[in-house]
Structures are given as structure tokens and as C-alpha cells.
N, CA and C atoms as an extended XYZ file, in Angstrom:
579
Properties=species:S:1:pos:R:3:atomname:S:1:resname:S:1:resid:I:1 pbc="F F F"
N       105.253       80.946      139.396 N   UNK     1
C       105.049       82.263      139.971 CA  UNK     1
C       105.206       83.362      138.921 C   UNK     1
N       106.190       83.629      138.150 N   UNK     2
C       106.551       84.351      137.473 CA  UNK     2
C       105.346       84.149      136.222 C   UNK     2
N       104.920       83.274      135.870 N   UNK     3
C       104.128       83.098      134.721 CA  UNK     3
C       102.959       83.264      134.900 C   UNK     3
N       102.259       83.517      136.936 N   UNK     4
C       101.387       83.930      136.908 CA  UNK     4
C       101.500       85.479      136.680 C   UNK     4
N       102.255       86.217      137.292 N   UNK     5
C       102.731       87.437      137.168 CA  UNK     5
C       102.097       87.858      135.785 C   UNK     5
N       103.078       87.400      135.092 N   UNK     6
C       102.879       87.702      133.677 CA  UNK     6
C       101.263       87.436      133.091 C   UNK     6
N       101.041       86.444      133.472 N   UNK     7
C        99.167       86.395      132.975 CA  UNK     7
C        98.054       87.194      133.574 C   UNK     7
N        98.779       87.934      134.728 N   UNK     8
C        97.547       88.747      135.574 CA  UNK     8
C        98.238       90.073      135.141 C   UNK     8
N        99.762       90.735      134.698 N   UNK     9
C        99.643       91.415      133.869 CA  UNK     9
C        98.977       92.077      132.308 C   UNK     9
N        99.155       90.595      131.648 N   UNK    10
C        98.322       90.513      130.557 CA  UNK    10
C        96.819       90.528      130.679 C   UNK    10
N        96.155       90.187      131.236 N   UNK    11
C        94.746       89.911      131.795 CA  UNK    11
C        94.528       92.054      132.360 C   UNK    11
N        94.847       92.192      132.767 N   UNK    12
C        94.563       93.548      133.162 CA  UNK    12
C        94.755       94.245      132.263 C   UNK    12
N        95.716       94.312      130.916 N   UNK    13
C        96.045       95.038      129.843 CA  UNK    13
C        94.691       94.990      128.779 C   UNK    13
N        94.223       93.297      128.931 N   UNK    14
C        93.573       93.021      128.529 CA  UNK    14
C        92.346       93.799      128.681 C   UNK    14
N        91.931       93.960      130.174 N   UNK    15
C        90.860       94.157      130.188 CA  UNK    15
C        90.484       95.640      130.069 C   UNK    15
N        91.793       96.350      130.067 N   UNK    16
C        91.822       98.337      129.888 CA  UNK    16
C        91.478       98.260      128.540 C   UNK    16
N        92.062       97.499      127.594 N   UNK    17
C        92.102       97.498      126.360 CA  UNK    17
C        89.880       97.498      126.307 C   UNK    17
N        89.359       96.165      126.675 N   UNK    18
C        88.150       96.074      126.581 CA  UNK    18
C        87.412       97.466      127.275 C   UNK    18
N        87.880       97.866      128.407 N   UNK    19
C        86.981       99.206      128.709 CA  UNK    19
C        86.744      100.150      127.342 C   UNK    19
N        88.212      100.668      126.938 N   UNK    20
C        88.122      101.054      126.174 CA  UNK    20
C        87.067      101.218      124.975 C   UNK    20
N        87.255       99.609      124.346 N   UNK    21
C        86.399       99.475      123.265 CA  UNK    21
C        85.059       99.312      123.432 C   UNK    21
N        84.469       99.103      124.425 N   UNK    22
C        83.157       99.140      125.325 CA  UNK    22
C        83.034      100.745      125.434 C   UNK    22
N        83.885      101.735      125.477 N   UNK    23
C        83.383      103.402      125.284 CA  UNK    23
C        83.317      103.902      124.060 C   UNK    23
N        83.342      102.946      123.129 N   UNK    24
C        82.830      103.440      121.755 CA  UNK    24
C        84.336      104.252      121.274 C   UNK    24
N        85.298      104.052      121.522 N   UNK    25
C        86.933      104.531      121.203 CA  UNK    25
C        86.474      106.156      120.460 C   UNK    25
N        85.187      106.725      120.885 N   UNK    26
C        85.122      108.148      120.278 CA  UNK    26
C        86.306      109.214      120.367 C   UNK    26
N        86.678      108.939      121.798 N   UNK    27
C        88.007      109.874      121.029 CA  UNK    27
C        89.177      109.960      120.538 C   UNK    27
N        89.581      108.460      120.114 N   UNK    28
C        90.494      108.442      119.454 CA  UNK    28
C        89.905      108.401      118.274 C   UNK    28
N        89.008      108.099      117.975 N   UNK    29
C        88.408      108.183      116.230 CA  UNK    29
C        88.258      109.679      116.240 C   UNK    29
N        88.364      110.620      117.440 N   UNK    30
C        87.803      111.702      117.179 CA  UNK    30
C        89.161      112.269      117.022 C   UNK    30
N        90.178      112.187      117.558 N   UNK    31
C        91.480      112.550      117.634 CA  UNK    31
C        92.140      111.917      116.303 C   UNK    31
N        92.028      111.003      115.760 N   UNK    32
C        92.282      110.799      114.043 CA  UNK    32
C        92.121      111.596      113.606 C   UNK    32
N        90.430      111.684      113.029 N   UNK    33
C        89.819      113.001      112.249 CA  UNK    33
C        90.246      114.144      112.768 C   UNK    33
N        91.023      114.804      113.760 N   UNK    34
C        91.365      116.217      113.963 CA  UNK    34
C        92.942      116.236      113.226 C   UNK    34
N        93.503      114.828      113.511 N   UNK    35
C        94.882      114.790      112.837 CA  UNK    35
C        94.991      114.547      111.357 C   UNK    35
N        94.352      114.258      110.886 N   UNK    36
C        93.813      114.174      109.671 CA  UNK    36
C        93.814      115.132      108.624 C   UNK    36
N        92.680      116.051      109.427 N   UNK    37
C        92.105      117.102      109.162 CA  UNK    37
C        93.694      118.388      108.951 C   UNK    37
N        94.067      118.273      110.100 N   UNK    38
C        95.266      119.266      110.068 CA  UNK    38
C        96.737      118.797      108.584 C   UNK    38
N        96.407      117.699      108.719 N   UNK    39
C        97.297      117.247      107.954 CA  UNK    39
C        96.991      117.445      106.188 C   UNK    39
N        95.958      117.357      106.358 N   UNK    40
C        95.183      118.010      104.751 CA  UNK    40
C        95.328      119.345      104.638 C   UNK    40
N        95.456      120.138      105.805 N   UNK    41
C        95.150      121.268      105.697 CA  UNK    41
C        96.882      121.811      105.978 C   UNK    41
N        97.729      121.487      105.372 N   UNK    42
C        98.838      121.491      105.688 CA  UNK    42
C       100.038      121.968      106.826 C   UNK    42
N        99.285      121.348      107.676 N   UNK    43
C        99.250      121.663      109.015 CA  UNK    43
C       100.554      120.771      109.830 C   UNK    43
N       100.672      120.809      111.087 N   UNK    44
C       101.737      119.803      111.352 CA  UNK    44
C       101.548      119.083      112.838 C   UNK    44
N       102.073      118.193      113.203 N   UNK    45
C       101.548      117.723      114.705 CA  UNK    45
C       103.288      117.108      115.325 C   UNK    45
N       103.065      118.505      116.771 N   UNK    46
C       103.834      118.334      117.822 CA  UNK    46
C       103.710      117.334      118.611 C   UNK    46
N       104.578      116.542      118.629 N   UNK    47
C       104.285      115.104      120.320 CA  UNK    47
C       105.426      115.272      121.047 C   UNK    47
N       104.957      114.991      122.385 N   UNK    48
C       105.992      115.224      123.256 CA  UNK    48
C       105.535      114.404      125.108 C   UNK    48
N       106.546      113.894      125.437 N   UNK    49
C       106.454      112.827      126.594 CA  UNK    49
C       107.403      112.743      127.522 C   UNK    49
N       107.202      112.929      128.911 N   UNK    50
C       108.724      112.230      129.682 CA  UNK    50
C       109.076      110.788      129.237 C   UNK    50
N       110.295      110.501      129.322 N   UNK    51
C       110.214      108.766      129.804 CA  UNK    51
C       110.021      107.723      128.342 C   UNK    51
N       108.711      106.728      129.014 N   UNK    52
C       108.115      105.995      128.058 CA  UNK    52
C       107.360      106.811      127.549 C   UNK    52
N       106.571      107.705      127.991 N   UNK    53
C       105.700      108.974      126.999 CA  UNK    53
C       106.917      109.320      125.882 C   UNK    53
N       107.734      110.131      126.281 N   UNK    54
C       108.863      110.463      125.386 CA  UNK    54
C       108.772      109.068      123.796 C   UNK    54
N       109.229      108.392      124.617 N   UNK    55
C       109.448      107.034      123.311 CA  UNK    55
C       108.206      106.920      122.745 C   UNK    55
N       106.606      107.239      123.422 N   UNK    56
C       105.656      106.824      122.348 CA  UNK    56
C       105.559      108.286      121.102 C   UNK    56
N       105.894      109.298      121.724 N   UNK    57
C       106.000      110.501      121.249 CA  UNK    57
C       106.994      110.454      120.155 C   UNK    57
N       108.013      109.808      120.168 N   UNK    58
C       108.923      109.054      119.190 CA  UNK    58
C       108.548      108.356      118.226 C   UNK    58
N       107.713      107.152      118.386 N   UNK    59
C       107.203      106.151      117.925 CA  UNK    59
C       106.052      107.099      117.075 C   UNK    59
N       105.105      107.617      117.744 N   UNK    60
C       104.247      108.315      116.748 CA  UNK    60
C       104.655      108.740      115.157 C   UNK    60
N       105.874      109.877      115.469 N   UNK    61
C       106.197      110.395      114.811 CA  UNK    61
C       106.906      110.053      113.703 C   UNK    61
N       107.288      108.910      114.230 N   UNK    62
C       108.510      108.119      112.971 CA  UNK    62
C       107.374      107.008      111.989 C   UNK    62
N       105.867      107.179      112.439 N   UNK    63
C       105.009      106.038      111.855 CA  UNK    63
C       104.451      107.256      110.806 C   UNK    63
N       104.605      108.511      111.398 N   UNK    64
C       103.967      109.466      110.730 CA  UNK    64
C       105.032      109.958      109.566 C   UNK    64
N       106.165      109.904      109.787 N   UNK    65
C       106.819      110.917      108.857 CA  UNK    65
C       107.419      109.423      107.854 C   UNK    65
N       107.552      108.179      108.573 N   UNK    66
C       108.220      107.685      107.472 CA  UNK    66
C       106.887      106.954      107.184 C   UNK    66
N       106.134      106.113      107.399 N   UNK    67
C       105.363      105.565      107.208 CA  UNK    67
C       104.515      104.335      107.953 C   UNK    67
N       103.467      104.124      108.125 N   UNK    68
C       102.633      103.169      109.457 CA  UNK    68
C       102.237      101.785      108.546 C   UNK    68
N       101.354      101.766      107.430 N   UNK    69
C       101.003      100.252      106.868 CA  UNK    69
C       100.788      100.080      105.125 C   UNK    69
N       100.855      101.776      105.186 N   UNK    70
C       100.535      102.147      103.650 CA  UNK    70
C       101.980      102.665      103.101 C   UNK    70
N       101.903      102.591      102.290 N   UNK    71
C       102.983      103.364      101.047 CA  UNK    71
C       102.245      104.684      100.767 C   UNK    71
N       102.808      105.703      101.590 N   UNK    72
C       102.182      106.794      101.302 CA  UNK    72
C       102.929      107.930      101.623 C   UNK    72
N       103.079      109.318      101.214 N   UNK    73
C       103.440      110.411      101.616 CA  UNK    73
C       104.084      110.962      102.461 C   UNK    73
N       105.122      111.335      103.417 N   UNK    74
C       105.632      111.162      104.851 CA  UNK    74
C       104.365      112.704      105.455 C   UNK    74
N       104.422      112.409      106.527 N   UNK    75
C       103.322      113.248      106.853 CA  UNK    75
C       103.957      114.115      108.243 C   UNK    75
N       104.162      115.238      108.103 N   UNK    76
C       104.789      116.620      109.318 CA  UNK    76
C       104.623      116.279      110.429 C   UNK    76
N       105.488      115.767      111.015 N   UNK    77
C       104.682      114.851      112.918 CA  UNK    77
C       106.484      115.159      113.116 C   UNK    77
N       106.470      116.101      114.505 N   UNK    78
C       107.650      116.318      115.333 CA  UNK    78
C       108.102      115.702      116.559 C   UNK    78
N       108.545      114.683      116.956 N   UNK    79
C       108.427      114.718      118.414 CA  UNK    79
C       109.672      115.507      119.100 C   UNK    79
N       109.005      116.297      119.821 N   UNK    80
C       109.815      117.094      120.637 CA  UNK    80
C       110.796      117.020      121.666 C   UNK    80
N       110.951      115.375      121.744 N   UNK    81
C       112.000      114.870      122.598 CA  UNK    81
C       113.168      114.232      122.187 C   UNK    81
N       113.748      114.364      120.985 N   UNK    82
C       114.531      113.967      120.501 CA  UNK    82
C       115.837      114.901      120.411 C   UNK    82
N       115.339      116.330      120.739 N   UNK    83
C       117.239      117.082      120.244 CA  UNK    83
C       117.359      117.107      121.414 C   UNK    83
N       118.683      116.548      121.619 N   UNK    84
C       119.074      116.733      122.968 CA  UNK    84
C       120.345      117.947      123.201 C   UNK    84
N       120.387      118.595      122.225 N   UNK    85
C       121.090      120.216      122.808 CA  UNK    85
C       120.480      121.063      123.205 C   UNK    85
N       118.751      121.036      122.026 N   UNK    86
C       117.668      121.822      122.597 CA  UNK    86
C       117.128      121.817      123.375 C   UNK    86
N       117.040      120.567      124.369 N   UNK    87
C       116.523      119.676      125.708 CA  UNK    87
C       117.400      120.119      126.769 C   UNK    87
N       118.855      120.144      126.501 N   UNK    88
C       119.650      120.618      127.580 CA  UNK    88
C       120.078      122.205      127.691 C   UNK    88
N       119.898      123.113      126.937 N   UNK    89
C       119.661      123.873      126.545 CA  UNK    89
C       118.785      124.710      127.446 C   UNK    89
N       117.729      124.588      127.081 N   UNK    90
C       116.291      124.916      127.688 CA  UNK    90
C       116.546      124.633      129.006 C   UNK    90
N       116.734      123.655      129.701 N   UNK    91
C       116.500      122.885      131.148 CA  UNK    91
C       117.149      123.465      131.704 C   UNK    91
N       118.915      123.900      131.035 N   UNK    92
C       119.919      123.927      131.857 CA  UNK    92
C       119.641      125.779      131.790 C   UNK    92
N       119.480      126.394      130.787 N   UNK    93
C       119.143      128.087      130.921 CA  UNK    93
C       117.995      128.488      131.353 C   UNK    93
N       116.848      128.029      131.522 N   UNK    94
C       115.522      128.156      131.873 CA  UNK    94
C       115.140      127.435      132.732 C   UNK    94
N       114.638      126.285      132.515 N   UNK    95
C       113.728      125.235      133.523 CA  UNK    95
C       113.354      123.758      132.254 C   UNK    95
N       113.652      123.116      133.620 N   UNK    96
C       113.113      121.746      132.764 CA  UNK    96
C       111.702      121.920      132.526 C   UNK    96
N       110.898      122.659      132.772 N   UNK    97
C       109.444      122.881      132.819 CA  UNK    97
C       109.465      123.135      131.468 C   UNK    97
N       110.179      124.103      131.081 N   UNK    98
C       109.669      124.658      129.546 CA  UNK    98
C       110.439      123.818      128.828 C   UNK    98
N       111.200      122.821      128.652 N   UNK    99
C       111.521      122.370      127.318 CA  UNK    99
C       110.339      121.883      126.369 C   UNK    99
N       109.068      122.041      126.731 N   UNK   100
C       108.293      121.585      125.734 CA  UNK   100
C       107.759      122.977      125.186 C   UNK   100
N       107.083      123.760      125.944 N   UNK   101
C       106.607      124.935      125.454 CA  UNK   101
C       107.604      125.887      125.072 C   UNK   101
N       109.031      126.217      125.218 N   UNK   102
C       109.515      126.917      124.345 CA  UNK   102
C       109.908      125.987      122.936 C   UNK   102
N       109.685      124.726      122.580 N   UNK   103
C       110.183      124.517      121.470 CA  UNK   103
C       108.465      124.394      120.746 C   UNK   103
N       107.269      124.587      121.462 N   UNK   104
C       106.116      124.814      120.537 CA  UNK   104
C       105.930      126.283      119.850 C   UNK   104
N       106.427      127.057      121.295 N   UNK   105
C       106.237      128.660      120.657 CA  UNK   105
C       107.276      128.710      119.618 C   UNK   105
N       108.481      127.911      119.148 N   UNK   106
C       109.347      127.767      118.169 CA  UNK   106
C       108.489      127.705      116.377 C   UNK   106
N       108.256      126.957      117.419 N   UNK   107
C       107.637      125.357      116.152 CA  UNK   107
C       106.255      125.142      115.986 C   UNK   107
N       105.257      125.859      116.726 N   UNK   108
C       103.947      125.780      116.748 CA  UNK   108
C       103.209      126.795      115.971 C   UNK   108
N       102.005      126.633      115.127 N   UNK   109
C       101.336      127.735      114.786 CA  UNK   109
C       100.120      127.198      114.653 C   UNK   109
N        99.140      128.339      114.965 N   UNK   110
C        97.671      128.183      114.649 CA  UNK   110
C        97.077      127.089      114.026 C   UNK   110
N        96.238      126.067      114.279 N   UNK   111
C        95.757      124.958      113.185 CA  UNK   111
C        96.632      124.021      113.536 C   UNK   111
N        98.381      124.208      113.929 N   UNK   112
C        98.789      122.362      114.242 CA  UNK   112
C        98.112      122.295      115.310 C   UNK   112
N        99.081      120.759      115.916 N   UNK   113
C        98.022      119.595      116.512 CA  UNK   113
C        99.430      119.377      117.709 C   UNK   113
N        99.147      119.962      119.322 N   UNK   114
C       100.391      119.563      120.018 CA  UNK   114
C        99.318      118.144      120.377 C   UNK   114
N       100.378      116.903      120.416 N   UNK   115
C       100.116      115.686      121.277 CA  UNK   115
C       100.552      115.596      122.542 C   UNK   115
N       100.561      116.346      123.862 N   UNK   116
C       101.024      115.602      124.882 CA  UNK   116
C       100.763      114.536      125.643 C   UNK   116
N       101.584      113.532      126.049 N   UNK   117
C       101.456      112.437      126.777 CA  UNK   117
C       102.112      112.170      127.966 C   UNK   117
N       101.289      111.873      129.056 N   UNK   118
C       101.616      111.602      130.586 CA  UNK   118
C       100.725      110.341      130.963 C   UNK   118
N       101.397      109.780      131.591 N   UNK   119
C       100.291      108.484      132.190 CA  UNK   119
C        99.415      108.990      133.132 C   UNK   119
N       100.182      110.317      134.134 N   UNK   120
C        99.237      110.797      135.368 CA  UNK   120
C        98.907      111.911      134.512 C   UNK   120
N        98.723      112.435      133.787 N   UNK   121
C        98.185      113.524      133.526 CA  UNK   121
C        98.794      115.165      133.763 C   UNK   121
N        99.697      114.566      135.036 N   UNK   122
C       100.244      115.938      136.081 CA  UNK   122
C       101.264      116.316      135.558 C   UNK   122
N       102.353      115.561      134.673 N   UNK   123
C       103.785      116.347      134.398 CA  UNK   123
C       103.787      117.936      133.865 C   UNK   123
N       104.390      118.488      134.824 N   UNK   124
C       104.464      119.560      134.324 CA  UNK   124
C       104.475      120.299      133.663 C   UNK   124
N       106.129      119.576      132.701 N   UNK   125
C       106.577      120.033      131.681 CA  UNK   125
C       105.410      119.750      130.520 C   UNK   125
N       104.904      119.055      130.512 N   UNK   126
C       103.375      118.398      129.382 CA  UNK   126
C       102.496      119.654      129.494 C   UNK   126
N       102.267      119.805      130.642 N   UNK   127
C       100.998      120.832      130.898 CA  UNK   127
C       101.506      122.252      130.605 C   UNK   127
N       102.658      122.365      130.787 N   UNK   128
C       103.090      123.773      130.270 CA  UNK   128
C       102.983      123.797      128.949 C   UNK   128
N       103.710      122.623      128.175 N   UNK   129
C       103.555      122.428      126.474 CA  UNK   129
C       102.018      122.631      125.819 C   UNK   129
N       100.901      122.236      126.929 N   UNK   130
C        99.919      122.206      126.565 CA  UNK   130
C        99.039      123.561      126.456 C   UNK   130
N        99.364      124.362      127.480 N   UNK   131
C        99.083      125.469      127.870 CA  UNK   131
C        99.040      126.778      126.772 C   UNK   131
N       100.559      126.558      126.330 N   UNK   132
C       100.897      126.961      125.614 CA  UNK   132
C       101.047      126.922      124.032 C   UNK   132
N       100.055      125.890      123.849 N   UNK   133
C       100.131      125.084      122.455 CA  UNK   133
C        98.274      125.489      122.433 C   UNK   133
N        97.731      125.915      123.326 N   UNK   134
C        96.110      126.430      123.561 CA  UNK   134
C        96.591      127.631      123.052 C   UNK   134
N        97.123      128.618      124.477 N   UNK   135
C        97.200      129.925      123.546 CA  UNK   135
C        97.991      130.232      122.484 C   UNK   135
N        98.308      129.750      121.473 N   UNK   136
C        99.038      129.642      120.613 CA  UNK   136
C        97.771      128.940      119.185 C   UNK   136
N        96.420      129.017      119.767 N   UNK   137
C        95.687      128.145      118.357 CA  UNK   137
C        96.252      126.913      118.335 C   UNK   137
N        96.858      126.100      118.612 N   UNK   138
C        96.920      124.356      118.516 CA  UNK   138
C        95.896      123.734      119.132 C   UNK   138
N        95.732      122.341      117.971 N   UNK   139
C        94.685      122.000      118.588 CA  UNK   139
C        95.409      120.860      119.578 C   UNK   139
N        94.573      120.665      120.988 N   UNK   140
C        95.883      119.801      122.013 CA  UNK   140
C        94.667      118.445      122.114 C   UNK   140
N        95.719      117.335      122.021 N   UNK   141
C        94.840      116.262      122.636 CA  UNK   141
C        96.061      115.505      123.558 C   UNK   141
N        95.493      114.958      124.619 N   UNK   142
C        96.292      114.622      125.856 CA  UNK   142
C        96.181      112.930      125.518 C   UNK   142
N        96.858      112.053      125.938 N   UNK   143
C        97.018      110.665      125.712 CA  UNK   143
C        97.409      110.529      127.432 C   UNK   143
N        96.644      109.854      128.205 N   UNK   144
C        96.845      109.527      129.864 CA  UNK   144
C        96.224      108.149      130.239 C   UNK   144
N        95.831      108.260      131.580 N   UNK   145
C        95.086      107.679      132.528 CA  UNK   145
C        93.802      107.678      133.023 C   UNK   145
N        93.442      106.990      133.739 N   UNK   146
C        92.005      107.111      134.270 CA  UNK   146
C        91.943      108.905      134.639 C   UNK   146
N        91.273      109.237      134.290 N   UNK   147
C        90.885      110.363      135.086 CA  UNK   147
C        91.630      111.821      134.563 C   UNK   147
N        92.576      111.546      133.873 N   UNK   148
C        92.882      112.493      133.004 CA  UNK   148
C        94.226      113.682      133.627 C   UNK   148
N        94.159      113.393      135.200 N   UNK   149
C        94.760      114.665      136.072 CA  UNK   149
C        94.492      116.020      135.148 C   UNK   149
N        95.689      116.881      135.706 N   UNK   150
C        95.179      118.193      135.225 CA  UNK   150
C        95.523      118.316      133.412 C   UNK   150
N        95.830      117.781      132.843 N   UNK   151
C        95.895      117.599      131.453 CA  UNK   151
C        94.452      117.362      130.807 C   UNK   151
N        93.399      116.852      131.765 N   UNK   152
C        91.639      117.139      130.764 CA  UNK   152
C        91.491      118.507      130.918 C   UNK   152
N        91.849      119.331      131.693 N   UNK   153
C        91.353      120.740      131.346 CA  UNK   153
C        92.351      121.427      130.209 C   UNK   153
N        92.927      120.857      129.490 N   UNK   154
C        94.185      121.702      128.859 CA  UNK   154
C        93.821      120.853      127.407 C   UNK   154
N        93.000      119.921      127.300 N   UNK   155
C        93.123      119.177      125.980 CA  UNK   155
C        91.745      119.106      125.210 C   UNK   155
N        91.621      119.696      124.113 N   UNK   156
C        90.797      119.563      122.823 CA  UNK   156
C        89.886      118.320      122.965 C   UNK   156
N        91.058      117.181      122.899 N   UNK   157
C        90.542      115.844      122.610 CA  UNK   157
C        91.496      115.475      124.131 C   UNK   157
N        91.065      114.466      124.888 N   UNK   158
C        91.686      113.671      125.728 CA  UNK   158
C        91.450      111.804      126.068 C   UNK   158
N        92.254      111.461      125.751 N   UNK   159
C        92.446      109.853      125.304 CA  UNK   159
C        92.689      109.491      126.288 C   UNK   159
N        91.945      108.955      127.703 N   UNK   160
C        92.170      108.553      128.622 CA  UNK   160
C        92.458      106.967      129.089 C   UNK   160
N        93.198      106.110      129.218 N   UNK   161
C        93.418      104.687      129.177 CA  UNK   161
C        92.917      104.226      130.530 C   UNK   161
N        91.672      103.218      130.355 N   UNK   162
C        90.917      102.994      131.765 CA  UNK   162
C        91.448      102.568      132.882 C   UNK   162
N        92.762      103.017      133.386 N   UNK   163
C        93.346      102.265      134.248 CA  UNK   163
C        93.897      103.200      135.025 C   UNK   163
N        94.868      102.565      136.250 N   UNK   164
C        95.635      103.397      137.026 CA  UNK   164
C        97.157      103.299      137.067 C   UNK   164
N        97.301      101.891      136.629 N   UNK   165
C        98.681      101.388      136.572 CA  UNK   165
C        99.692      101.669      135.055 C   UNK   165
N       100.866      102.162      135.445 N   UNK   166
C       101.376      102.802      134.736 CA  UNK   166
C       101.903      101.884      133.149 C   UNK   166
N       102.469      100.559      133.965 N   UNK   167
C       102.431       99.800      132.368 CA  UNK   167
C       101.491       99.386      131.921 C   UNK   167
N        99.905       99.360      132.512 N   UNK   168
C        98.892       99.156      131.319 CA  UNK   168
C        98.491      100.180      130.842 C   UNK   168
N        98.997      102.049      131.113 N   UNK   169
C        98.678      102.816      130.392 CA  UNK   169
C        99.290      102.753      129.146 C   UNK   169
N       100.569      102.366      130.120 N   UNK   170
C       101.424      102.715      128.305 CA  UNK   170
C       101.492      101.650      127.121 C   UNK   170
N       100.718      100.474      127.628 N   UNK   171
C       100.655       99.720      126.520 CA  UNK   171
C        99.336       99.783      125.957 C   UNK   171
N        97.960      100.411      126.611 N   UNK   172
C        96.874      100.840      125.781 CA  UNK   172
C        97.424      102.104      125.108 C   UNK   172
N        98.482      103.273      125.395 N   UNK   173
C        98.842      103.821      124.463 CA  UNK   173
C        99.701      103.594      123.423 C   UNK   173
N       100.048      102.475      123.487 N   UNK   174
C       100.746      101.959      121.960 CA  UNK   174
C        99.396      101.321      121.183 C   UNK   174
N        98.576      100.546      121.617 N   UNK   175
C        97.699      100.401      121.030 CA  UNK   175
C        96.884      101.963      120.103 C   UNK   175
N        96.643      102.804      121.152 N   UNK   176
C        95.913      103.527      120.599 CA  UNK   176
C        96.677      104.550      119.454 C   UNK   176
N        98.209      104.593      119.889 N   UNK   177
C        98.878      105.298      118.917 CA  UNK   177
C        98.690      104.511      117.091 C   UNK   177
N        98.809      103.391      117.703 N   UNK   178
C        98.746      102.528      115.873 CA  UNK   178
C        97.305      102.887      115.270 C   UNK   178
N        96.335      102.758      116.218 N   UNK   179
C        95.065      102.858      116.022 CA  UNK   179
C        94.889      104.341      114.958 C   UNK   179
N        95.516      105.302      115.475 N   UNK   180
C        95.306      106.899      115.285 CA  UNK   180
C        96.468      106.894      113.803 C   UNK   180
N        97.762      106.275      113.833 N   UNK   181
C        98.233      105.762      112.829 CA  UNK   181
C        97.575      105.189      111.309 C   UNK   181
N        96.730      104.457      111.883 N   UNK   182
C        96.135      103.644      111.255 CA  UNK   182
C        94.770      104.333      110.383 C   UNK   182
N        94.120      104.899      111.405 N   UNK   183
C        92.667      105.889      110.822 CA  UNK   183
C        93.455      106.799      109.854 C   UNK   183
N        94.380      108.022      110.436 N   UNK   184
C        94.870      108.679      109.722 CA  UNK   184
C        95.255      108.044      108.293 C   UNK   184
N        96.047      107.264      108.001 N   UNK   185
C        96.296      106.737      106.559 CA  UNK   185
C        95.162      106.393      105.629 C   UNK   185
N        94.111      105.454      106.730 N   UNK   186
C        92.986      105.265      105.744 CA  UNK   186
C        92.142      106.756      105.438 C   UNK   186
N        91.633      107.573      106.163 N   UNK   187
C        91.300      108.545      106.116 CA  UNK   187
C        92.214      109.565      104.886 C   UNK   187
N        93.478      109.929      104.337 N   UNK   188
C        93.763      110.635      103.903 CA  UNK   188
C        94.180      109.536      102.459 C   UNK   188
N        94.431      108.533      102.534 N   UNK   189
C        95.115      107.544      101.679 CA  UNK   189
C        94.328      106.290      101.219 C   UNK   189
N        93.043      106.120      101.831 N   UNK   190
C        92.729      104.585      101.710 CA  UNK   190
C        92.722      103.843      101.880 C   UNK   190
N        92.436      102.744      101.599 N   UNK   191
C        92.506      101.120      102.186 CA  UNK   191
C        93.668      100.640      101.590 C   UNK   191
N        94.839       99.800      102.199 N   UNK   192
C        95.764       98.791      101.632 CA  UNK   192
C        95.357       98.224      100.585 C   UNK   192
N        96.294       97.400       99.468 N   UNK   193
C        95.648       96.701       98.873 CA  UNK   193
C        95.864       95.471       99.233 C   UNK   193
């Protein structure tokens, strides 16, 4: 029983993963080249997530600043869920809504790159970060779900994972995070040797 579980989990991960690559992965190749781009241009990129979003928003950032497959440069990538005085802070004097967008209007300027990530698209606190990372000149790309919720109207680039279920979003977004990892290095650094 349990091992079917597990194979009709895998089998569905599987097969979001194949939608995916069956849509020509344009916008995450397109969402590389914008991170890329900012990063040449000495620019910097905000990520930020509830939850397991939070941890990929983590994960991004630590592939970015310390390094993903290359020996290369540490590269300006923040994730915004990590201080937790500034997190309690914000929530506990303001609203849990803004802990993302007051630490972009902090930390954000014209030309960076906010990343928000939601599986539904709807978290609030994301969409406020996002909102505010628009009027502010950032360029925003959203990392979600089928369908994008209200986070496709708020995002530059939006990386939608063909599914509905919440752990095969978040494991096509670990995929796609290495992926964007991955372009970025070759793109600014080259091929491994």
C-alpha cells in the first residue's frame, strides 16, 4: 500500500515535470536570462516564500551567493525569510502582510529582480511583496501553480508548475530553481570543466 502511494506520488511529479518540458520551459529560460542580466548589471535578486516557499526562497539564495555547480563568484541573491527580528518585527508592529514589502522598499531598487513564491498564487503577504517590488522598478517573476492565482497579474515572468497539488508544486519548484541556478552560471560563467 504504502509503496503504491509513493509510486503514484512519483508518477504525478513525474508527469508535471513532463508538462512542463513539453511547454518549451520558455519561462524559466526566460527568467534565467532576466536574472542573469540583472546580475551583470550589478543588480541584486530578492526571494521570498511562506512555509516550503520560504525554504525554496532559502535554497535559491544560498546556491546563488555561495555557489550552485561552478566555482564562481558569489552572486547578490537575498532571501527575505530568514531574519527573524525583522519578520517579527514587521508582523508584530504592522501586519504579517507586509513583512515582505517593507523589507523590499528597504532593500529593493530599480533593475533588481523580487522572486516571489506561492504554490496558490494567493498569499498575500507574496502579492503585497510583489506589488510593491512593481512599483518600485523590480523586475518580479512569480514561481506557483497551475493557473498562476492572483500572482500572474503582478509578475514580469511567471513560472507556473502544471499541477494543482501542493507537493508536486514544490518539487517541480526545486527542479526549476536548480534549473535557473544552473542557466544563470552557464550564462555569466560557462560550462564546467
Amino acid at each position: 500500500m504504502m509503496q503504491a502511494v509513493a509510486a503514484a506520488g512519483v508518477q504525478k511529479t513525474i508527469a508535471a515535470m513532463e508538462q512542463l518540458l513539453a511547454s518549451g520551459l520558455g519561462a524559466v529560460t526566460t527568467a534565467a536570462a532576466a536574472i542573469a542580466k540583472a546580475f551583470s548589471d550589478d543588480k541584486k535578486m530578492l526571494c521570498f516564500g511562506n512555509g516550503g516557499s520560504a525554504a525554496d526562497a532559502q535554497h535559491l539564495a544560498a546556491e546563488m551567493v555561495n555557489r550552485f555547480m561552478l566555482e564562481r563568484p558569489s552572486l547578490p541573491c537575498l532571501a527575505l525569510t530568514t531574519d527573524a527580528s525583522v519578520l517579527t518585527s514587521i508582523a508584530n508592529d504592522y501586519a504579517f502582510g507586509e513583512i515582505f514589502s517593507k523589507q523590499i522598499k528597504a532593500l529593493g531598487a530599480a533593475g533588481d529582480v523580487a522572486l516571489g513564491i506561492s504554490t496558490s498564487g494567493n498569499s498575500p503577504n507574496v502579492l503585497e511583496g510583489l506589488r510593491v517590488a512593481q512599483q518600485r522598478g523590480l523586475l518580479t517573476i512569480g514561481l506557483t501553480g497551475r493557473g498562476g492565482g492572483a500572482m500572474a497579474a503582478l509578475c514580469d515572468i511567471l513560472v507556473a508548475a502544471p499541477t494543482d497539488e501542493t507537493p508536486r508544486i514544490q518539487e517541480v519548484h526545486a527542479v526549476v530553481i536548480h534549473l535557473i541556478c544552473e542557466l544563470v552560471d552557464l550564462t555569466l560563467f560557462g560550462r564546467a570543466k
